[in-house]
Structures are given as C-alpha cells and as structure tokens.
N, C-alpha and C positions, 0 to 999 in steps of 0.2 A: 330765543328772545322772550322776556317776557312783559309785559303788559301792566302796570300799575292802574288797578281801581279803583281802589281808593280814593282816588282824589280826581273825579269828573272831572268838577268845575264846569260845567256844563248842566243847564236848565231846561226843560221842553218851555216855549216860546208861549208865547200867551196867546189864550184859543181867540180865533177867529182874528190875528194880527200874523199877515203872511210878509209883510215889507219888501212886497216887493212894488214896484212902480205902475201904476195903473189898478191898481186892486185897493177896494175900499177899505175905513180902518173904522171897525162897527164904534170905537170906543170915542171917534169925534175929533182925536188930536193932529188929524193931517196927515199924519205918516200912513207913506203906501200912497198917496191920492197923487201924486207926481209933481207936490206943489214945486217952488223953484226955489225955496229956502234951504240951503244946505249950513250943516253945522258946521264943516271943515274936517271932518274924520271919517273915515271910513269907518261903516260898521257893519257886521256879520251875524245871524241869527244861527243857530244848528237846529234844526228840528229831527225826534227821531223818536221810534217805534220803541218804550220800555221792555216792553216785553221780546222785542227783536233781537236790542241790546244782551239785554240778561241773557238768551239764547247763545247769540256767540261770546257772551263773557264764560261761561261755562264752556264753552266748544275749544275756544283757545287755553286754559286752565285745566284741560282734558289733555291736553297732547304733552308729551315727555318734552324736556327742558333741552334733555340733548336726545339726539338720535342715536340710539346704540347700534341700529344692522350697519349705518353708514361708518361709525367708528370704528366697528370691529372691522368691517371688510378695509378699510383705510391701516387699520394696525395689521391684518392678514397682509397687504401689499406691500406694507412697511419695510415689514417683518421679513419678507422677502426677499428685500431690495428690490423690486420689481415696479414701485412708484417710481413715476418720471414726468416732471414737467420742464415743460421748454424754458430754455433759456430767457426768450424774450418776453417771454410773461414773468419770470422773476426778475428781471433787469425792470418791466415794465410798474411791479409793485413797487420793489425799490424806489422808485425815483417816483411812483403817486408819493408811499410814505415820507416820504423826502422831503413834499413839496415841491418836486419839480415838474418840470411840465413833459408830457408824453408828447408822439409825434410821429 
C-alpha cells in the first residue's frame, strides 16, 4: 500500500485554540467556551507533531511496496502444488466479491 503526501490538506490548528468544550479560546471569538450557539455542522480540528509526521512519512516510504520473502515462499508453495485453501473461505470471498451477504 502506499500512502500519497503530497496532498495533506491538513493544517496544524491555531496555537493556543484546542476546540474543545470547556477550554478557553485566548483569541475572544467564543469557541471552546461551551457557549450554546451551534452552527449546524459538525467540525473536526487534527492537530499533530511535524516533525513526528515527517518521521513516519519516511518510515513508511522505507518499506518495499511488495514483500518479496512472502511472494517467493507463496510461488515456492505454488509451485508445488502444495497451497491449499479451504473451500469455505473461497466460496466465502466469492460471494463478499459478489455483494452477497455471508452467514
């Protein structure tokens, strides 16, 4: 799997504004103070460590795209014949891919 960086879309939150209910909002506008005015939308802040971020964006950007020990021993069983999966877990794929309902 990999991971697009490119495109955050994601901001760190503005200092000392934590929005959450009962917590002061130094800049005056209300929010955070628990008043009882609601706008009708739900809304979401992400707050987070740049430097944390950038640590596992390189971490994840580090690991191979595919796993080769697991492929090759998956072609070794193959290869074989010696892979074998149950029945009921491929009838059960089938019919997730299907859209039908398992049970």
């Amino acid at each position: 799997m990999r991971v697009d960086f490119t495109t955050s879309g994601l901001e760190p939150p503005e200092k000392g504004r934590t929005g959450r209910v009962g917590h002061t909002d130094p800049t005056g506008t209300g929010a955070g103070t628990g008043s009882s005015s609601v706008s009708g939308a739900d809304q979401t802040r992400f707050s987070f460590d740049q430097t944390r971020v950038q640590s596992l964006e390189a971490h994840v950007l580090a690991q191979p795209e595919i796993r080769e020990a697991k492929v090759q021993s998956l072609q070794q069983v193959i290869g074989k014949g010696e892979y074998s999966v149950p029945a009921s877990l491929v009838a059960d794929a089938l019919v997730s891919e299907l859209g039908g309902v398992t049970g």
